[in-house]
N, CA, C and O atoms as CSV, one atom per row, in Angstrom:
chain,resi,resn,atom,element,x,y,z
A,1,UNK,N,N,-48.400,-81.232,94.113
A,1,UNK,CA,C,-49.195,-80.657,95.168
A,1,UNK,C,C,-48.887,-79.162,95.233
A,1,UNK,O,O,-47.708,-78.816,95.291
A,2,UNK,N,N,-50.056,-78.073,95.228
A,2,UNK,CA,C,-49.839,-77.116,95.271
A,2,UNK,C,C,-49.295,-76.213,96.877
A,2,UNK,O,O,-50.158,-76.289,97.752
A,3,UNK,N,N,-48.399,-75.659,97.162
A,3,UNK,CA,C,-48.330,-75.355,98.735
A,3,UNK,C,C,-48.379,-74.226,98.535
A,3,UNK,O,O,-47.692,-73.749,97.631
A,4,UNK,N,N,-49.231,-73.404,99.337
A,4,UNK,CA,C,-49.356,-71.950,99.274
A,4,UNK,C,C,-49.118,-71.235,100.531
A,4,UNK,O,O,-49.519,-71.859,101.513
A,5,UNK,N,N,-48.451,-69.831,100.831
A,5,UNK,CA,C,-48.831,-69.216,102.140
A,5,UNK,C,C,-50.248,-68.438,102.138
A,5,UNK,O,O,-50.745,-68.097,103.211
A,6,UNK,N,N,-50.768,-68.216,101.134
A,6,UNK,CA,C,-51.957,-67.321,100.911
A,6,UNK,C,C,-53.614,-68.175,101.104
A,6,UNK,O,O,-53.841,-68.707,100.018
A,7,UNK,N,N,-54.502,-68.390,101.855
A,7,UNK,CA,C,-55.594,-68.774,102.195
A,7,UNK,C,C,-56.314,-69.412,101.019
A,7,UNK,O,O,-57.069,-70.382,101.096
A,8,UNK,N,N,-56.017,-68.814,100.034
A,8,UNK,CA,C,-56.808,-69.557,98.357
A,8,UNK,C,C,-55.877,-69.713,97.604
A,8,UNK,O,O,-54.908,-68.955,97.562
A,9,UNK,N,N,-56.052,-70.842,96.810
A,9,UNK,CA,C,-55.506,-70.827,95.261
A,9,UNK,C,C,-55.808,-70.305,93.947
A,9,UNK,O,O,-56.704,-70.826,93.283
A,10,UNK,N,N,-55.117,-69.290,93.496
A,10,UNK,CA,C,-55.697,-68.248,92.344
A,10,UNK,C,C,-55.838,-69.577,90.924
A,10,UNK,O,O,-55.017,-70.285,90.341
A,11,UNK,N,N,-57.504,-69.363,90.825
A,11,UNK,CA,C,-57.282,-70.027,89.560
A,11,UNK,C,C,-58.449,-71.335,90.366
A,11,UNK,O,O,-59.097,-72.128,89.683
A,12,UNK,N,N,-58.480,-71.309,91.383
A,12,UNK,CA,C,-58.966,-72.588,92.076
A,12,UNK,C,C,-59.615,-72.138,92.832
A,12,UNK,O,O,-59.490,-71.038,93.370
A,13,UNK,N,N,-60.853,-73.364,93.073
A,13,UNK,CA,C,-62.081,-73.220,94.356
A,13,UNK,C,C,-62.126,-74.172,95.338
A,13,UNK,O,O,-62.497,-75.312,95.059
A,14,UNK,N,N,-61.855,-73.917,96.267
A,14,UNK,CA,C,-61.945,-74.820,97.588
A,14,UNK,C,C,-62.928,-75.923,97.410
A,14,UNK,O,O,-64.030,-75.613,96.957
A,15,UNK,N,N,-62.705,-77.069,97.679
A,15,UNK,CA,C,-64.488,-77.667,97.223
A,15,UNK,C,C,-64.218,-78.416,98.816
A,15,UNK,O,O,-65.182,-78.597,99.559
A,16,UNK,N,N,-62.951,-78.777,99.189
A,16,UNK,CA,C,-62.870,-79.313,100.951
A,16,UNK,C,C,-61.603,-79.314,101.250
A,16,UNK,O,O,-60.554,-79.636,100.693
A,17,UNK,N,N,-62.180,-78.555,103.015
A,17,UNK,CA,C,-61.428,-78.514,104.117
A,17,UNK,C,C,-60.755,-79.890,104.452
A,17,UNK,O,O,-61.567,-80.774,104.724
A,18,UNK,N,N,-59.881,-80.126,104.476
A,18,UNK,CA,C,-59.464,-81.475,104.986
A,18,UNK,C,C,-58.701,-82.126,106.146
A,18,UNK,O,O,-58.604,-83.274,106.578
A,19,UNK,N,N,-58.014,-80.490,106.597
A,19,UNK,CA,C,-57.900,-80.560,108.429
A,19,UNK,C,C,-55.764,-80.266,107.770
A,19,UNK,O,O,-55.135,-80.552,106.752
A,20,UNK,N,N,-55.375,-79.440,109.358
A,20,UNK,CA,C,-54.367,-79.277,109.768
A,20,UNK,C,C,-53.213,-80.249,109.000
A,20,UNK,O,O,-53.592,-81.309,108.503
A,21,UNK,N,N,-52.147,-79.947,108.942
A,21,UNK,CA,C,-51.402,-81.023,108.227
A,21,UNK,C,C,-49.854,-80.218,108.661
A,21,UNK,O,O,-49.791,-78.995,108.532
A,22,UNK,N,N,-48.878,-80.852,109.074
A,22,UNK,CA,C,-47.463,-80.561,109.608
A,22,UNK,C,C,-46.466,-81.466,108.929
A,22,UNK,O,O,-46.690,-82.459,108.237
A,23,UNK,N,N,-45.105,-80.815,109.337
A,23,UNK,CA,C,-44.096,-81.494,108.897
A,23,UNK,C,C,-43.095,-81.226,109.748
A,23,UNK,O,O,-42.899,-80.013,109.817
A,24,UNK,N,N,-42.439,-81.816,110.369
A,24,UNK,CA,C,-40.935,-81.305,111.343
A,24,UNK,C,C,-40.008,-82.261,111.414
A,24,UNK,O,O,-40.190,-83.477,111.344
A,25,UNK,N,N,-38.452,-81.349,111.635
A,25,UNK,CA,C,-37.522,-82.171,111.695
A,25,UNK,C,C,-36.360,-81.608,112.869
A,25,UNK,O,O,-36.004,-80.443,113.040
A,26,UNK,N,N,-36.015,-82.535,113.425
A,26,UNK,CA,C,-35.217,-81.670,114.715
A,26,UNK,C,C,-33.451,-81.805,114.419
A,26,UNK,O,O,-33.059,-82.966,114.303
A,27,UNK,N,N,-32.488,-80.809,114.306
A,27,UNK,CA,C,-31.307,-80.897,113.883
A,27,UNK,C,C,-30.441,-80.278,114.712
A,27,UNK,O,O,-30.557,-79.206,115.307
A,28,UNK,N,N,-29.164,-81.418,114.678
A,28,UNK,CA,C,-28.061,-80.320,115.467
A,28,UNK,C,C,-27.282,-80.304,114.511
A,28,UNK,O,O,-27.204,-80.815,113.394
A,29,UNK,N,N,-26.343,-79.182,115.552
A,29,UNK,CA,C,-25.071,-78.788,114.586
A,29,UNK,C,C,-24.124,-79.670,114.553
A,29,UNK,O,O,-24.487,-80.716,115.091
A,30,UNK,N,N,-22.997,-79.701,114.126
A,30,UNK,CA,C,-21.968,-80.084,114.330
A,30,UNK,C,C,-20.648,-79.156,114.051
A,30,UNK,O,O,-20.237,-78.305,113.262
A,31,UNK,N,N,-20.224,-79.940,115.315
A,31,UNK,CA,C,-19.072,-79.231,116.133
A,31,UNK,C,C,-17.736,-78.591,114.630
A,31,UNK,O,O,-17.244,-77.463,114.656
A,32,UNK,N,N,-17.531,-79.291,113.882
A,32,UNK,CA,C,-16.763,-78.266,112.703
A,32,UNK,C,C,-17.519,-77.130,112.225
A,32,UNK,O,O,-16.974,-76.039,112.063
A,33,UNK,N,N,-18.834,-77.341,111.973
A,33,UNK,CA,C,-19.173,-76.454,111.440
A,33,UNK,C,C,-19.541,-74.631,112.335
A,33,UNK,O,O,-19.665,-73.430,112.095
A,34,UNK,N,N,-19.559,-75.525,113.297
A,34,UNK,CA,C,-19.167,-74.386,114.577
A,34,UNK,C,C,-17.757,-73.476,114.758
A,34,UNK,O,O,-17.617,-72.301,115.098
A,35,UNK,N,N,-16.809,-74.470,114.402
A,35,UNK,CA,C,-15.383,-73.661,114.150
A,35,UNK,C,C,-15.453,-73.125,112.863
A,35,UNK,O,O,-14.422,-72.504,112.605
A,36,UNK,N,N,-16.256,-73.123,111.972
A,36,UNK,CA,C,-16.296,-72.445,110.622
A,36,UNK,C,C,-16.786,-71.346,110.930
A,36,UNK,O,O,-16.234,-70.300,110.590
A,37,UNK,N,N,-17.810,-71.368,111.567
A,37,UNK,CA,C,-18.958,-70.651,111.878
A,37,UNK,C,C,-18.278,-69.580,113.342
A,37,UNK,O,O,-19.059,-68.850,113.952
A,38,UNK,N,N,-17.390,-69.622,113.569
A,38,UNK,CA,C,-16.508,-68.696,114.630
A,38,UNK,C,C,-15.817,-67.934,113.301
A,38,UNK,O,O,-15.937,-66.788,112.867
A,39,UNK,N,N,-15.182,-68.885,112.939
A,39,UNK,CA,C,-13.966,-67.964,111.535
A,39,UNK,C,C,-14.698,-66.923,111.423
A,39,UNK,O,O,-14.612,-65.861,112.039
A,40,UNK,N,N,-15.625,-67.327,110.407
A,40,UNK,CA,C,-17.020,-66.362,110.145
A,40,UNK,C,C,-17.375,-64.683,110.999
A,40,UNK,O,O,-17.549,-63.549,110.555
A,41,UNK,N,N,-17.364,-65.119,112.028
A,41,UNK,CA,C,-17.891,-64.392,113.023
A,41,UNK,C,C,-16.491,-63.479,112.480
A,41,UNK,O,O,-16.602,-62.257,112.382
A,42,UNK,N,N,-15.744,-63.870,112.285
A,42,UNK,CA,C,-13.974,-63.193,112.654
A,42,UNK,C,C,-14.129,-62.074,111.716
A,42,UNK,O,O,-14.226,-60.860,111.895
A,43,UNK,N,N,-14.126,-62.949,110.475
A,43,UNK,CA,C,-14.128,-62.466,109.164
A,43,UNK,C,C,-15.328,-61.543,108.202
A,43,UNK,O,O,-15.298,-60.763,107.250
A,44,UNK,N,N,-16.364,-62.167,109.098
A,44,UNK,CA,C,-17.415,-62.004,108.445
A,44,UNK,C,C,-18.103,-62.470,106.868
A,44,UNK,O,O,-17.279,-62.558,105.958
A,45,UNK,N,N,-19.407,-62.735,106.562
A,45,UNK,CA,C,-19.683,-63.188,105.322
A,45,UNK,C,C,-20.594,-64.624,105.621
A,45,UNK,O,O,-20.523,-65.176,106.719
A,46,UNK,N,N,-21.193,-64.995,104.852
A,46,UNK,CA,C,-22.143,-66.118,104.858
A,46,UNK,C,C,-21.814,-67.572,105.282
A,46,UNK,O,O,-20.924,-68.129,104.640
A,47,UNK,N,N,-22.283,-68.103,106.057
A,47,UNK,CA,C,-21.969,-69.039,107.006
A,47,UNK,C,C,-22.745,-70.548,105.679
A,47,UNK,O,O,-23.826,-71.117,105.832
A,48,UNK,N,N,-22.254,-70.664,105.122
A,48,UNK,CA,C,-22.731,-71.687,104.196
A,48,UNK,C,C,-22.722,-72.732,105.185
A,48,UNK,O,O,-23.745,-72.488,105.825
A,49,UNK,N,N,-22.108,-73.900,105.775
A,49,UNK,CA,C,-22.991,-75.141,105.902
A,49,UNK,C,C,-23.876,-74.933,107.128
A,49,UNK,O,O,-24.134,-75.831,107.930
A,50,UNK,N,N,-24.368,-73.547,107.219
A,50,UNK,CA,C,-25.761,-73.013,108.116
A,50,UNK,C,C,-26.883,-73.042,107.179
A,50,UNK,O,O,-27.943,-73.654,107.311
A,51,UNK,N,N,-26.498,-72.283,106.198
A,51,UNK,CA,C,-27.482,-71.957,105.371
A,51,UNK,C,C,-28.152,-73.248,104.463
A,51,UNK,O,O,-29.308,-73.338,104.051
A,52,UNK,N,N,-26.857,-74.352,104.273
A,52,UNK,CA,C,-27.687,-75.554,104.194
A,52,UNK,C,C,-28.253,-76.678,104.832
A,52,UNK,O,O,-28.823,-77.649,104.334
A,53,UNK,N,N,-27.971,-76.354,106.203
A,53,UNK,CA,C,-28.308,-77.149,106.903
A,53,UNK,C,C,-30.204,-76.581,107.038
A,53,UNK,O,O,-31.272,-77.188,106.955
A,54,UNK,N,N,-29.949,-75.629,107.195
A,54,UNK,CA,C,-31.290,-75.204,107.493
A,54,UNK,C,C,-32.499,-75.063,106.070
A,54,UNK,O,O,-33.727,-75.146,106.057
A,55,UNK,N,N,-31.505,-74.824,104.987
A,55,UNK,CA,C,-32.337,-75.475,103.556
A,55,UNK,C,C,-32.986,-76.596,103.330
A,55,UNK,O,O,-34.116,-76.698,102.853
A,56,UNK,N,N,-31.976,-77.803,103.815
A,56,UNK,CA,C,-32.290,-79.505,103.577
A,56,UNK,C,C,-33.307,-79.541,105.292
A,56,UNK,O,O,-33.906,-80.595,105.509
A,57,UNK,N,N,-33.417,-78.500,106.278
A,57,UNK,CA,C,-34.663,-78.803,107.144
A,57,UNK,C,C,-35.467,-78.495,106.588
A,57,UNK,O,O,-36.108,-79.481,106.225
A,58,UNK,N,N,-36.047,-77.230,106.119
A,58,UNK,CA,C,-37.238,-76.830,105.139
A,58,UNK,C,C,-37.332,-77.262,104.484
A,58,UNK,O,O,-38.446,-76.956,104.060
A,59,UNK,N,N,-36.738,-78.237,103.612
A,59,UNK,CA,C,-37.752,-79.677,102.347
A,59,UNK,C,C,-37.255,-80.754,102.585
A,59,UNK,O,O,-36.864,-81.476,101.667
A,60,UNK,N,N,-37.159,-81.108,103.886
A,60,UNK,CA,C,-37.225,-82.398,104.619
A,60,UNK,C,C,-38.946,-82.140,105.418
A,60,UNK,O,O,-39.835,-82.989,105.339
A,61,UNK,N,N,-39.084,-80.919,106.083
A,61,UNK,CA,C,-40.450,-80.600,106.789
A,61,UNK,C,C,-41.487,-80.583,105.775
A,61,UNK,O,O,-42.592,-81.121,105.835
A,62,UNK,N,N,-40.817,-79.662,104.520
A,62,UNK,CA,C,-42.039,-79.510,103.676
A,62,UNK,C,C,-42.734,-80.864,103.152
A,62,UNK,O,O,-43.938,-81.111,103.090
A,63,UNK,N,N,-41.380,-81.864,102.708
A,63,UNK,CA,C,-41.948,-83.112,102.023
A,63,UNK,C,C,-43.026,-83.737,103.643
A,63,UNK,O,O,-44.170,-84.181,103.743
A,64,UNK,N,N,-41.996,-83.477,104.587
A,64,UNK,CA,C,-43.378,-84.629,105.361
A,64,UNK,C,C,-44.787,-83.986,105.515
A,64,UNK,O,O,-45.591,-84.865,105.824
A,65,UNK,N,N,-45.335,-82.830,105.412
A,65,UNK,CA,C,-45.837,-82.135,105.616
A,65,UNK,C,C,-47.212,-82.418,104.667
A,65,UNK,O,O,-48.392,-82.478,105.011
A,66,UNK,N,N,-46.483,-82.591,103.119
A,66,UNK,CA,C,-46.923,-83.192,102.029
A,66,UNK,C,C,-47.551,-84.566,101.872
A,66,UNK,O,O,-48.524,-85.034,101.281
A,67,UNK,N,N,-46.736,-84.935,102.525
A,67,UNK,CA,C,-46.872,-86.220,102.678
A,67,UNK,C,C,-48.318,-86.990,103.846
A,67,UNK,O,O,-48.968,-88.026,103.715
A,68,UNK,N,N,-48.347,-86.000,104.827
A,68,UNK,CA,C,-49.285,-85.755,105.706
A,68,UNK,C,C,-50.859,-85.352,104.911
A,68,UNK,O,O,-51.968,-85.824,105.157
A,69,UNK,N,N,-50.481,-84.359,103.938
A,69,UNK,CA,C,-51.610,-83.744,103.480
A,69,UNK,C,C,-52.415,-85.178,102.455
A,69,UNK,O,O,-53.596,-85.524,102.475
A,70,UNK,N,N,-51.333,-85.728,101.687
A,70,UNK,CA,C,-51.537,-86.632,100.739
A,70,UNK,C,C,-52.340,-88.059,101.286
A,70,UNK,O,O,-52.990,-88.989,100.808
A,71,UNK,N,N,-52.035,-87.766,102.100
A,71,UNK,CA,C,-52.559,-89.330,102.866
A,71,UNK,C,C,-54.588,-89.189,103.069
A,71,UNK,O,O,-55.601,-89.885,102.997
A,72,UNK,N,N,-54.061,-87.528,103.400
A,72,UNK,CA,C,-55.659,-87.282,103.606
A,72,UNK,C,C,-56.417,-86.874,102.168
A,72,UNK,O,O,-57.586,-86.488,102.204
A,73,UNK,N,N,-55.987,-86.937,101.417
A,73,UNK,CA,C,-56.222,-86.920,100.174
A,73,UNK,C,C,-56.206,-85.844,99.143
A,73,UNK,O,O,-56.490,-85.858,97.946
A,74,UNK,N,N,-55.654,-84.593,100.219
A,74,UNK,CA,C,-55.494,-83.078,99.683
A,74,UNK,C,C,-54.802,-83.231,98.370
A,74,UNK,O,O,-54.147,-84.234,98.088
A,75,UNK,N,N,-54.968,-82.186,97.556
A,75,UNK,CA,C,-53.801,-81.744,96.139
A,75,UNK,C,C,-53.132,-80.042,96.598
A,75,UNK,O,O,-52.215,-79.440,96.041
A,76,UNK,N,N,-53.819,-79.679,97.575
A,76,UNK,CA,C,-53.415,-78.521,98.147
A,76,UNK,C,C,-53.314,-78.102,99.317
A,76,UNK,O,O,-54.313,-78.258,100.019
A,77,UNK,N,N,-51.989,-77.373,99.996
A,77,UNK,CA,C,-52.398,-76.712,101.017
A,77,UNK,C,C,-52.133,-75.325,101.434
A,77,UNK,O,O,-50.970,-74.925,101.392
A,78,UNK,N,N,-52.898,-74.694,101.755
A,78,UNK,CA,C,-53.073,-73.218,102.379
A,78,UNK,C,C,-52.328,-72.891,103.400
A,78,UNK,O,O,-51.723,-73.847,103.885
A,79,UNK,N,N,-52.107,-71.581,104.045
A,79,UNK,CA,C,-51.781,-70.573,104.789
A,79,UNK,C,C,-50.661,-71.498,105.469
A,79,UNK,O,O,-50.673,-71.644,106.691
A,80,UNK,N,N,-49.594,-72.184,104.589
A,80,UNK,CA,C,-48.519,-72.861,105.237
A,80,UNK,C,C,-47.769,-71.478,105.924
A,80,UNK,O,O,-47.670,-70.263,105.754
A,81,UNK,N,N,-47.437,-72.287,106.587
A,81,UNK,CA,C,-45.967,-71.204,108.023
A,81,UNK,C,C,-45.128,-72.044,108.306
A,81,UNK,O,O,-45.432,-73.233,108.214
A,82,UNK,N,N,-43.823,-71.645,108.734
A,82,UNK,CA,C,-42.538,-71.966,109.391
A,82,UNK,C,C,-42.533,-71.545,110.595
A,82,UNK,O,O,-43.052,-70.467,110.884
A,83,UNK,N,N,-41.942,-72.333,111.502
A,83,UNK,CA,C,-41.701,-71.664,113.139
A,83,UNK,C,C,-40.253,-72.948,112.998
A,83,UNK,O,O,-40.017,-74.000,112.404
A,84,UNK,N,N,-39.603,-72.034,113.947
A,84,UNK,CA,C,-38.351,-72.793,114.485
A,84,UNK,C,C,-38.436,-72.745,115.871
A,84,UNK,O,O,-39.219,-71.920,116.343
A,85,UNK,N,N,-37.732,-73.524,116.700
A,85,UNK,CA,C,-37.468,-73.531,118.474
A,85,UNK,C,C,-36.261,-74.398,118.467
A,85,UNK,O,O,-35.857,-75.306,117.740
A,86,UNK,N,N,-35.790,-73.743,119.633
A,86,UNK,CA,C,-34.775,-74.535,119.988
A,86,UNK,C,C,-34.792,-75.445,120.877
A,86,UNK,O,O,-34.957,-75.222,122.076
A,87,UNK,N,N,-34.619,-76.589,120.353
A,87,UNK,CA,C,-35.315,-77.648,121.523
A,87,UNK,C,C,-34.144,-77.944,122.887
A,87,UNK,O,O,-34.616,-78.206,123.993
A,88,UNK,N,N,-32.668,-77.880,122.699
A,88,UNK,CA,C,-31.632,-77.827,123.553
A,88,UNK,C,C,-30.447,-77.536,122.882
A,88,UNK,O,O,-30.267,-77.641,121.668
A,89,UNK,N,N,-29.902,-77.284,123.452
A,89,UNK,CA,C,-28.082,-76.240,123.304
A,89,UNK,C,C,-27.855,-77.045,122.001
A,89,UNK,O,O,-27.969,-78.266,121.894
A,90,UNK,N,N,-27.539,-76.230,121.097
A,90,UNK,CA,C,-27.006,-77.271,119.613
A,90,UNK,C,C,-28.114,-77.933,118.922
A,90,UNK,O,O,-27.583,-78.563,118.007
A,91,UNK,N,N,-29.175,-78.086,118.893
A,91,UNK,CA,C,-30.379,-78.334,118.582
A,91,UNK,C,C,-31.512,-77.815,118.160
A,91,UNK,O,O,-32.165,-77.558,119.172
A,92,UNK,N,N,-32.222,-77.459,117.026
A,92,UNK,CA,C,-33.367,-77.309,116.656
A,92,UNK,C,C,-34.312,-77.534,116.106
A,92,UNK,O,O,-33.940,-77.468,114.934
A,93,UNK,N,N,-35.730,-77.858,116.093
A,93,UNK,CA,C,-36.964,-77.912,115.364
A,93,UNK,C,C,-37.505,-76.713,114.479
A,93,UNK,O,O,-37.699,-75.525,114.734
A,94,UNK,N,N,-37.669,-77.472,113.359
A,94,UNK,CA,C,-38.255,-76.881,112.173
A,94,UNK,C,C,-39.601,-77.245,112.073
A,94,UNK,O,O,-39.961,-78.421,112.015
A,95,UNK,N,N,-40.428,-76.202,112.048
A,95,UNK,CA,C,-42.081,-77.231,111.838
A,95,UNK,C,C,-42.683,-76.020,110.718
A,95,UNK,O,O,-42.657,-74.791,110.779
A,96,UNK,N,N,-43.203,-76.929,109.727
A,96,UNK,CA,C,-44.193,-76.248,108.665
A,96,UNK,C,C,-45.553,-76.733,108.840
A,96,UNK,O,O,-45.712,-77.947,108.720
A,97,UNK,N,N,-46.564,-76.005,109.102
A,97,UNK,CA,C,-47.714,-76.572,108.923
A,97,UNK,C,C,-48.558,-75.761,107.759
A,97,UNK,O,O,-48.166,-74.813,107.078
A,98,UNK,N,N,-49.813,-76.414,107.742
A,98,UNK,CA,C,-50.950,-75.765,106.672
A,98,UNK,C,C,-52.001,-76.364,106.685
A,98,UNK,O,O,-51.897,-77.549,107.000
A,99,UNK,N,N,-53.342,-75.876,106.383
A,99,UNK,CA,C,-54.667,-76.444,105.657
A,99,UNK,C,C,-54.159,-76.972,104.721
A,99,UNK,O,O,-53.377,-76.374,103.982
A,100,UNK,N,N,-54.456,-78.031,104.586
A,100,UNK,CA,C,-54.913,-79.500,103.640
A,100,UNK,C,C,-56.138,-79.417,102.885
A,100,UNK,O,O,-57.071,-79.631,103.659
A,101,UNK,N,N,-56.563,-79.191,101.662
A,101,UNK,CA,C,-57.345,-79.119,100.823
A,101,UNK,C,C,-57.484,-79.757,99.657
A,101,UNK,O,O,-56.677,-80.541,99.158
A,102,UNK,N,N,-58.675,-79.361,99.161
A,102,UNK,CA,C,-58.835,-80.298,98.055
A,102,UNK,C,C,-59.445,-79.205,97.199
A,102,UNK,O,O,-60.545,-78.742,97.503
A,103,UNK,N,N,-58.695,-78.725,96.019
A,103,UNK,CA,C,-59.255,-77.695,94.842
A,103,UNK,C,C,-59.211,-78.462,93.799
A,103,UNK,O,O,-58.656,-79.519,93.500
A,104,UNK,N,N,-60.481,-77.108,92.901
A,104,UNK,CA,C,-59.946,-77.476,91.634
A,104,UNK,C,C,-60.659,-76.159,90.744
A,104,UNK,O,O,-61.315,-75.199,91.150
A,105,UNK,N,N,-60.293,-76.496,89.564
A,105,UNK,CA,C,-60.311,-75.447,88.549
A,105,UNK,C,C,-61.502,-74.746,88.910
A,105,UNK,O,O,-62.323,-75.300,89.640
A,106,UNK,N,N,-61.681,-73.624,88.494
A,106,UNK,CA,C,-62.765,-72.458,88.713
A,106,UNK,C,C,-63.755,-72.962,87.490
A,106,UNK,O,O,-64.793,-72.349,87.244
C-alpha cells in the first residue's frame, strides 16, 4: 500500500475517492523509563526508550490506519498526518489519518 503525505501519487491517477481512513494508539509511560529519562535531563543526550516508544506508536497507528484503508478497498492513501494529545498525566494518543484511494498507473 502506497502512504503518501502529498495529495497525488507521482506516476499515478486517482480513479476513486474512497473516504477518510485513521489509525490510533493510546500509550503510557512507564515509571523506569521516567527515572532514565530524569538522568537524561541531568546529563543530557537522547532519551532512547522515548524515542522508541513513540516509533512502535507510529507503525502500530500506521498499520491500523492501513488496515482501515484496505478494508475499503484502497491501494493508496493521501495527505496522511500525525497529531498527538495527551489524553491524561503519563498518557498519550497517536492518530494518523489520510484519504483512502484507489490509483493506478498513468
Amino acid at each position: 500500500m502506497i502512504v503518501t503525505t502529498t495529495s497525488e501519487v507521482p506516476g499515478k491517477r486517482t480513479v476513486k475517492i474512497l473516504g477518510l481512513v485513521k489509525g490510533s494508539t493510546v500509550r503510557s509511560r512507564h515509571i523506569g523509563h521516567d527515572l532514565t529519562a530524569v538522568m537524561k535531563n541531568i546529563t543530557g543526550g537522547e532519551i532512547r526508550e522515548y524515542t522508541k516508544l513513540m516509533a512502535e506508536s507510529r507503525e502500530q497507528s500506521l498499520d491500523r490506519m492501513r488496515a482501515e484503508a484496505t478494508k475499503l478497498g484502497a491501494n493508496a492513501v493521501v495527505g496522511v498526518r500525525f497529531i498527538t494529545s495527551e489524553i491524561m498525566q503519563n498518557a498519550a494518543e497517536l492518530l494518523v489519518y489520510g484519504t483512502a484511494v484507489l490509483v493506478e498507473d498513468e
